[in-house]
PLY file of the C-alpha trace (Angstrom):
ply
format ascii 1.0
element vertex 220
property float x
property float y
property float z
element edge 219
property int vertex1
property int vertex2
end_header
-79.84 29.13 -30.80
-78.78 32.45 -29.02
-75.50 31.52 -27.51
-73.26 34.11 -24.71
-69.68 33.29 -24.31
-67.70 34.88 -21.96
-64.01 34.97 -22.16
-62.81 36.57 -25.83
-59.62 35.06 -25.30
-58.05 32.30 -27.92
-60.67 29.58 -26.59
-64.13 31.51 -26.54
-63.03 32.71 -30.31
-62.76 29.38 -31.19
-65.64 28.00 -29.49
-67.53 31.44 -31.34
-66.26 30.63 -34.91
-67.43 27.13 -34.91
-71.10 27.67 -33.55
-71.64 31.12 -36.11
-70.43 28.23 -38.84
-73.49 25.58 -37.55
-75.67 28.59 -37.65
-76.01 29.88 -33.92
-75.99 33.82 -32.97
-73.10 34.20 -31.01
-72.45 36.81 -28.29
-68.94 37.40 -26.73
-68.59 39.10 -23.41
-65.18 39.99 -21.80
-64.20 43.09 -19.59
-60.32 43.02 -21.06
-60.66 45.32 -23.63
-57.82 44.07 -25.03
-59.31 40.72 -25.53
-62.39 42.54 -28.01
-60.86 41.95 -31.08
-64.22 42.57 -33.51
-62.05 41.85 -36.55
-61.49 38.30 -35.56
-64.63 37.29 -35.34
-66.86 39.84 -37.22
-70.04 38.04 -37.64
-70.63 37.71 -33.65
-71.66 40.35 -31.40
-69.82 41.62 -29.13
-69.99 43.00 -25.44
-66.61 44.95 -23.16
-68.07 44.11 -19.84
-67.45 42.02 -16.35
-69.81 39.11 -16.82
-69.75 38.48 -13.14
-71.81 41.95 -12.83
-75.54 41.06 -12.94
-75.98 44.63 -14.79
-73.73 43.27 -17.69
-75.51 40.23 -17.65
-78.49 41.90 -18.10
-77.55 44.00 -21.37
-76.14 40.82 -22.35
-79.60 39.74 -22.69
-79.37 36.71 -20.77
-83.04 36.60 -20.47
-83.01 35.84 -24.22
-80.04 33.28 -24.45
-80.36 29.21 -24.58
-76.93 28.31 -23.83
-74.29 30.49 -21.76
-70.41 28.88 -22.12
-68.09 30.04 -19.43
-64.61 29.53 -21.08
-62.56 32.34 -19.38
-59.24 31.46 -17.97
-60.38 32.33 -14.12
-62.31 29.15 -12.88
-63.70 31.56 -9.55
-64.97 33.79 -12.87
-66.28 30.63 -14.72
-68.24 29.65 -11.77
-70.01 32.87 -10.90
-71.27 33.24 -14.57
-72.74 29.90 -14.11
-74.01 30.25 -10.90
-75.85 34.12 -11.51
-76.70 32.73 -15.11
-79.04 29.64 -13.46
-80.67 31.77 -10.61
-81.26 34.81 -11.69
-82.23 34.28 -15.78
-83.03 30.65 -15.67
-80.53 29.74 -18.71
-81.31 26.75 -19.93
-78.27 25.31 -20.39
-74.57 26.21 -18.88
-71.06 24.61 -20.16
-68.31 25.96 -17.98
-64.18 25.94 -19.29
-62.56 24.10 -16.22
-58.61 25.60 -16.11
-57.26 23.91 -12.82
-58.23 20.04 -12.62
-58.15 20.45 -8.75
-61.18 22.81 -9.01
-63.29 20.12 -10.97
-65.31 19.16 -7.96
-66.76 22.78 -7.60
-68.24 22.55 -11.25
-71.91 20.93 -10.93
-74.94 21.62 -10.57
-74.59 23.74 -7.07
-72.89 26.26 -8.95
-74.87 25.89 -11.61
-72.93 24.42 -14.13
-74.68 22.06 -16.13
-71.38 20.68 -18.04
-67.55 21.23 -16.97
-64.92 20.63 -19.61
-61.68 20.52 -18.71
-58.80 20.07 -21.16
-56.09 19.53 -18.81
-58.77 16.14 -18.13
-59.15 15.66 -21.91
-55.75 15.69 -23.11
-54.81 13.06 -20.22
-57.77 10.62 -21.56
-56.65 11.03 -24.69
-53.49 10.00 -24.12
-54.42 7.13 -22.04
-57.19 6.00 -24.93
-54.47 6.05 -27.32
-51.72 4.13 -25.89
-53.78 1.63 -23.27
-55.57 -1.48 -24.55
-57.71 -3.95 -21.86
-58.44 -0.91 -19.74
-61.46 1.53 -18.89
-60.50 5.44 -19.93
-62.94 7.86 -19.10
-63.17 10.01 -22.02
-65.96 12.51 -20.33
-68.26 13.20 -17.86
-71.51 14.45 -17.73
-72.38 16.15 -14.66
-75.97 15.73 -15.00
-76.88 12.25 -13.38
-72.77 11.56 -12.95
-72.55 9.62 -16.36
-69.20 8.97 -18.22
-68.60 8.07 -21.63
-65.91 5.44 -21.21
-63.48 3.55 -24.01
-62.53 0.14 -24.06
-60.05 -1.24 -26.48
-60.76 -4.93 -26.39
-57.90 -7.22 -25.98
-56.85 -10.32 -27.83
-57.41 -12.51 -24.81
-60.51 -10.83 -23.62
-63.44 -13.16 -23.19
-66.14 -11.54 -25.32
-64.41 -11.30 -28.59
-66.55 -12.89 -30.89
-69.53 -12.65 -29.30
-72.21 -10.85 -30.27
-73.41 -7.96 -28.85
-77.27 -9.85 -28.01
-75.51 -12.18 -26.26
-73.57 -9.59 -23.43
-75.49 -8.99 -19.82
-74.06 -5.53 -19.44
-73.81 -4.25 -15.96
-76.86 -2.11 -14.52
-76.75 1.67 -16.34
-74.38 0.99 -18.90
-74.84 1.08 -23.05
-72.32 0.72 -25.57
-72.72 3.43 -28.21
-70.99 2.44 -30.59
-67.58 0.39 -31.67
-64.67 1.64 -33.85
-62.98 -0.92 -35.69
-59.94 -0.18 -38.06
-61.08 3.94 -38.95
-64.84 3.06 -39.31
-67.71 3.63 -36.44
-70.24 1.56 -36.01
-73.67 1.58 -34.64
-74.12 -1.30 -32.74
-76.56 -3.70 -33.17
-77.60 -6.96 -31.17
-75.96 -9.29 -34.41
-72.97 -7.20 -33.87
-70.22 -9.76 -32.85
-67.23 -8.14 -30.97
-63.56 -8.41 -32.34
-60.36 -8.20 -30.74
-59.04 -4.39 -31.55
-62.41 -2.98 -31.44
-62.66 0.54 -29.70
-65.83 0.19 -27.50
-67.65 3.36 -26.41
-70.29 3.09 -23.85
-72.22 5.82 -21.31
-72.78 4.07 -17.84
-72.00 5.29 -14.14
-68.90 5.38 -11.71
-70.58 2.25 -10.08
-70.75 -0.15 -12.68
-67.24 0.79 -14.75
-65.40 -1.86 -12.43
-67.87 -4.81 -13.15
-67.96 -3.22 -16.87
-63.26 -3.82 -16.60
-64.17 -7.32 -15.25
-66.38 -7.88 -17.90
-64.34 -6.95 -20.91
-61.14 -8.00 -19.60
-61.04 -10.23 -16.37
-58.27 -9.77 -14.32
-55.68 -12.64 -14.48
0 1
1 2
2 3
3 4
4 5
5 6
6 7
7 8
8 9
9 10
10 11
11 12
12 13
13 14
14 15
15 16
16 17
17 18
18 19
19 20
20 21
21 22
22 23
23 24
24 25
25 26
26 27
27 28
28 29
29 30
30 31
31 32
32 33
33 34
34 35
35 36
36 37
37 38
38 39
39 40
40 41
41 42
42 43
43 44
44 45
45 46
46 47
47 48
48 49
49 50
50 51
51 52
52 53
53 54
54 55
55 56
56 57
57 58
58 59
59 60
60 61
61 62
62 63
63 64
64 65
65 66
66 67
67 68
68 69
69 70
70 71
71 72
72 73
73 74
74 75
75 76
76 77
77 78
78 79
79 80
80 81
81 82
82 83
83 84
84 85
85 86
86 87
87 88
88 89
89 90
90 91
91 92
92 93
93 94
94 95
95 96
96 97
97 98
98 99
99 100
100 101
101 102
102 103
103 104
104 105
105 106
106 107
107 108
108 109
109 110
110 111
111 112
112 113
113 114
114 115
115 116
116 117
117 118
118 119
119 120
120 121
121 122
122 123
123 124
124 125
125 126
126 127
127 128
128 129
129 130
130 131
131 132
132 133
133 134
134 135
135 136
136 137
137 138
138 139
139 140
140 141
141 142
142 143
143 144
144 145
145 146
146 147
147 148
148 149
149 150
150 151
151 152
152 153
153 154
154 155
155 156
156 157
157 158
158 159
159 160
160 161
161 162
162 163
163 164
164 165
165 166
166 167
167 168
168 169
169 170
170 171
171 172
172 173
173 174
174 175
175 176
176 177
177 178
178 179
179 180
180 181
181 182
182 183
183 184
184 185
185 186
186 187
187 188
188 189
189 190
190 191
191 192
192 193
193 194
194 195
195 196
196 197
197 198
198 199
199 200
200 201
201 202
202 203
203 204
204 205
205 206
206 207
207 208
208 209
209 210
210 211
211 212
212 213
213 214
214 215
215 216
216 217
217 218
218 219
């Protein structure tokens, strides 16, 4: 895939090293030029220009590109790529860097962002997946259709351990995806029985996660 980044800061190089390493062409944009360091990442091309200009978007070759990744530190820059990248070249797919987690809500689809990451948001479900056990941490969400991937670490007292995976009525849109018990994933299948300890990963919908707590782990 042709993939434009824009932002050449620490986080777009990263983001560029690791997609030229799965095999992607990788452009980087920025208008600092300061921040065009060739030398860092030689094998990408490389653009000194204000991605929020149509014009620079244009000898970017967005026409061209399948994926653009907004991951400058300005979220009002972030969301203008997005936004000129979906309605005027019709880019296929947009992942936008979210900086300030009060700005979240302005990252979807009216701006044209297709996926918002935002590590401050990350970081905190990471934390909370790593230290909570019995409740629901949203690890991401995907902001087409609203879905969340969610964790669960099941409890010693929690109903379902033990019981097989078949045997669960799941609430409406949700799916486990997989379990993680001791270091090893797992692929679920219906013969899968549940233990108590196991990391459960599902996808479902803001709607059903309380139903999905209740399940797992009934309130006492």
């Amino acid at each position: 895939m042709r993939i434009v980044i824009v932002g050449a800061g620490s986080v777009g190089r990263s983001i560029a090293r690791e997609l030229l390493t799965n095999g992607h062409r990788v452009l980087l944009i920025d208008k600092d030029p300061n921040a065009i360091r060739v030398t860092s990442v030689p094998e990408a091309e490389w653009l000194l220009a204000d991605a929020c200009e149509i014009s620079s978007l244009a000898d970017a070759g967005l026409a061209d590109c399948d994926v653009v990744v907004a991951a400058s530190g300005d979220d009002k820059a972030n969301l203008v790529v997005s936004l000129l990248s979906k309605t005027e070249y019709g880019v296929p797919r947009t992942v936008a860097r979210v900086n300030t987690p009060a700005n979240e809500w302005m990252f979807d689809e009216a701006w044209g962002v297709d996926v918002a990451v935002s590590t401050p948001r990350i970081m905190t479900a990471l934390v909370e997946e790593a230290v909570s056990i019995g409740e629901l941490v949203r690890i991401f969400t995907f902001q087409q259709g609203q879905a969340a991937m969610v964790e669960l670490t099941l409890p010693d007292a929690s109903p379902l351990a033990g019981t097989t995976v078949g045997e669960i009525a799941w609430p409406d849109d949700t799916v486990l995806v997989g379990i993680i018990r001791g270091e090893r994933p797992i692929a679920p299948s219906r013969d899968d029985a549940l233990e108590a300890g196991d990391e459960l990963m599902f996808i479902t919908v803001p709607e059903s996660e309380d139903a999905l707590q209740e399940l797992l782990n009934p309130r006492q």
